[in-house]
MIVEXVEX-571047 format. One record per residue (C-alpha): x, y, z. Coordinates in steps of 0.1 Angstrom, whole numbers, padded with zeros to 4 digits. Example, Ala and Ser with C-alpha at 12.3 -4.5 7.8 and 13.67 -1.06 7.14 Angstrom:
<atoms>
<atom><xx>0123</xx><yy>-0045</yy><zz>0078</zz></atom>
<atom><xx>0137</xx><yy>-0011</yy><zz>0071</zz></atom>
</atoms>
This chain:
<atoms>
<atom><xx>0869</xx><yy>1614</yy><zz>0354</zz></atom>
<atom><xx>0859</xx><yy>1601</yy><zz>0324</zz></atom>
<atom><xx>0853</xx><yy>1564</yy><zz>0315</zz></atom>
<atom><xx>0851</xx><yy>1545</yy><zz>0278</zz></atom>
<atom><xx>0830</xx><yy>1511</yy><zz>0288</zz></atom>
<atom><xx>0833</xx><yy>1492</yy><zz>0257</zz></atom>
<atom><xx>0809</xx><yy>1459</yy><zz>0264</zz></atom>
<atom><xx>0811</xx><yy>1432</yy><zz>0233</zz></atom>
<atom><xx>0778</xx><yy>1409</yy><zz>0235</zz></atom>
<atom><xx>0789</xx><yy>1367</yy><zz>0237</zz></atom>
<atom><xx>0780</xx><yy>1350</yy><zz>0201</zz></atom>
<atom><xx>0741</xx><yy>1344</yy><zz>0198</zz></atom>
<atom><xx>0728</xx><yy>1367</yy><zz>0225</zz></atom>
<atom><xx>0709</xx><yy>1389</yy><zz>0207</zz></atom>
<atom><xx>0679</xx><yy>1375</yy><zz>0221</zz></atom>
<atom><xx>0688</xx><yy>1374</yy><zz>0254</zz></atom>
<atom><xx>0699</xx><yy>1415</yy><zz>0250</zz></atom>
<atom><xx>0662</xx><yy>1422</yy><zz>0234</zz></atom>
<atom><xx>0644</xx><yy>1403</yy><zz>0259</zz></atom>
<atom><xx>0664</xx><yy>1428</yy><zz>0287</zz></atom>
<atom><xx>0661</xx><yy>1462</yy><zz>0262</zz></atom>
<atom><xx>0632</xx><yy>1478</yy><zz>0279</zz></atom>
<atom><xx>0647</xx><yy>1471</yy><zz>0318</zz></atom>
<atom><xx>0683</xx><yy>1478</yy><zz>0303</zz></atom>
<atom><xx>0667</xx><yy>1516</yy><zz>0289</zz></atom>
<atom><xx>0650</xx><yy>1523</yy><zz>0324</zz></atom>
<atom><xx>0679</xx><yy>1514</yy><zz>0342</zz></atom>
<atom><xx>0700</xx><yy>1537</yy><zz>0321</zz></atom>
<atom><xx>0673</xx><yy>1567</yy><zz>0326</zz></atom>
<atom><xx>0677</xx><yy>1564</yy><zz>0367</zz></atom>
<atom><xx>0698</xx><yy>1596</yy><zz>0371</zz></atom>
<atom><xx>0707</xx><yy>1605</yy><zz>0402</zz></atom>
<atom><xx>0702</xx><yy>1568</yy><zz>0415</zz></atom>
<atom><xx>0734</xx><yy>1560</yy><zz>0390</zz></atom>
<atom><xx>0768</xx><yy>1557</yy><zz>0405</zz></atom>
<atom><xx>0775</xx><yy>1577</yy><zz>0376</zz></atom>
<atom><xx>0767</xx><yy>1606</yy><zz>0349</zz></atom>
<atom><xx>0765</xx><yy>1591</yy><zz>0312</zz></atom>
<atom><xx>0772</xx><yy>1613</yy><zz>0287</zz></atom>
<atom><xx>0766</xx><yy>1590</yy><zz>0259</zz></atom>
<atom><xx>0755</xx><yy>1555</yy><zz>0251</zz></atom>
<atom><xx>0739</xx><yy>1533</yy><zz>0228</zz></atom>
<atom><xx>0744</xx><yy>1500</yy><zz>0207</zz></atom>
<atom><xx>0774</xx><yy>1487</yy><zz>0190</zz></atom>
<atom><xx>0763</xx><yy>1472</yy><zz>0156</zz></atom>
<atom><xx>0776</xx><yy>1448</yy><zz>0134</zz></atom>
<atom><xx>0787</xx><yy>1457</yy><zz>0098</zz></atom>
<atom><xx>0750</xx><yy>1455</yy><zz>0082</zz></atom>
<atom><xx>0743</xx><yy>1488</yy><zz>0107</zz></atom>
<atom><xx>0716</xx><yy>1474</yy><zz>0121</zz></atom>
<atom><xx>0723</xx><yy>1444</yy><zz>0144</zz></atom>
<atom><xx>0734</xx><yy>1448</yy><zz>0180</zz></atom>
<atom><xx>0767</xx><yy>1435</yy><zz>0191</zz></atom>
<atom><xx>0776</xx><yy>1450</yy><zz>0221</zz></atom>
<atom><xx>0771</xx><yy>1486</yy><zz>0241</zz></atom>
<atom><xx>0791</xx><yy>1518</yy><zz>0242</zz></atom>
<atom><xx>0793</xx><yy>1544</yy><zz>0274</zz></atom>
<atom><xx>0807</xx><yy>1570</yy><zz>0280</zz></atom>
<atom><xx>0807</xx><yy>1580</yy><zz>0317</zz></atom>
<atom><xx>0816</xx><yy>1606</yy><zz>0346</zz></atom>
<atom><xx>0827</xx><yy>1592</yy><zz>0372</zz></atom>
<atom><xx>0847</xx><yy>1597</yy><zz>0408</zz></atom>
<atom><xx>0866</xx><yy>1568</yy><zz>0402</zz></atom>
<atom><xx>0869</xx><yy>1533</yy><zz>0388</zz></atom>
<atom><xx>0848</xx><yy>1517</yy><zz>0417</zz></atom>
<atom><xx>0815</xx><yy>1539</yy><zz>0405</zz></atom>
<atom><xx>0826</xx><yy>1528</yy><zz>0367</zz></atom>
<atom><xx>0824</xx><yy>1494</yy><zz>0372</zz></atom>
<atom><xx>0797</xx><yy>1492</yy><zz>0401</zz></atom>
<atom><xx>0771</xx><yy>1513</yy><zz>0369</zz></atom>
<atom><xx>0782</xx><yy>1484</yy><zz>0349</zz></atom>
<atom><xx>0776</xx><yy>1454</yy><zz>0374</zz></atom>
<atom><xx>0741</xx><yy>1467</yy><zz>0378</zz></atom>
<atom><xx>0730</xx><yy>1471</yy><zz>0344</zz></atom>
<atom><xx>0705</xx><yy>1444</yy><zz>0334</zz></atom>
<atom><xx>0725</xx><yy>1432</yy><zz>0308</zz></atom>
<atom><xx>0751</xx><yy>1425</yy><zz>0328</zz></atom>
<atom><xx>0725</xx><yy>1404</yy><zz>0353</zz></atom>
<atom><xx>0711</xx><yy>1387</yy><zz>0323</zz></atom>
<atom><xx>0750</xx><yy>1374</yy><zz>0308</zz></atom>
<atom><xx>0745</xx><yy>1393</yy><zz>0274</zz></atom>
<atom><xx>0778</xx><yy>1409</yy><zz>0275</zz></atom>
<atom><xx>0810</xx><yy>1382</yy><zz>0272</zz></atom>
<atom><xx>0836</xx><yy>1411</yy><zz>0273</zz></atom>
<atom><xx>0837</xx><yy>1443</yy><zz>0289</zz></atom>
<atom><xx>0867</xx><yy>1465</yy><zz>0288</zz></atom>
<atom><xx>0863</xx><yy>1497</yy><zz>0310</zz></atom>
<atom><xx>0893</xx><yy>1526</yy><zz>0302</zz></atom>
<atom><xx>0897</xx><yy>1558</yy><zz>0314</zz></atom>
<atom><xx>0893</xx><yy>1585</yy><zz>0287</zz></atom>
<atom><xx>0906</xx><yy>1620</yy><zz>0281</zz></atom>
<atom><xx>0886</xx><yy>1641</yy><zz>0263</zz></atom>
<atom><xx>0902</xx><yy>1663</yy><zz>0238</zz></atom>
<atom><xx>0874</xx><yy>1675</yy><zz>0214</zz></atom>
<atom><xx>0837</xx><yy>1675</yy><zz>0216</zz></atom>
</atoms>
């Protein structure tokens, strides 16, 4: 099944998510060791199109459990850059 994980950063931790960007990126290139397949990811940005606000993925999954155990473990998440994360199951109808 498919999973949206729509992660919004908390307010001023932009630092916090750079200082984690190169352990975020190698957790994210662990294949097989992920709970998970990600089809696509990368940064949300604020208006200006450059600065990071949050992260977007878009993952296969067996279930829920594998959805959110990929998101426990990501370094972000260890580090507390993310203040809202709203995982949804997602249907894919074109693309």
């Amino acid at each position: 099944m498919l999973f949206a994980i729509h992660a919004l950063d908390k307010p001023g931790a932009l630092p916090v998510r750079l200082a984690n960007y190169d352990a975020h990126k190698a957790y994210l290139e662990g294949g097989d060791r992920l709970p998970v397949t990600i089809v696509m990811s990368g940064p949300l940005v604020s208006d200006d199109g450059a600065t990071m606000i949050g992260s977007l993925f878009l993952v296969e999954a067996p279930g829920r459990a594998e959805a959110e155990a990929f998101n426990r473990a990501d370094p972000f998440a260890a580090a507390g850059v993310w203040e809202k994360v709203t995982i949804t199951g997602f249907f894919r109808r074109k693309g």
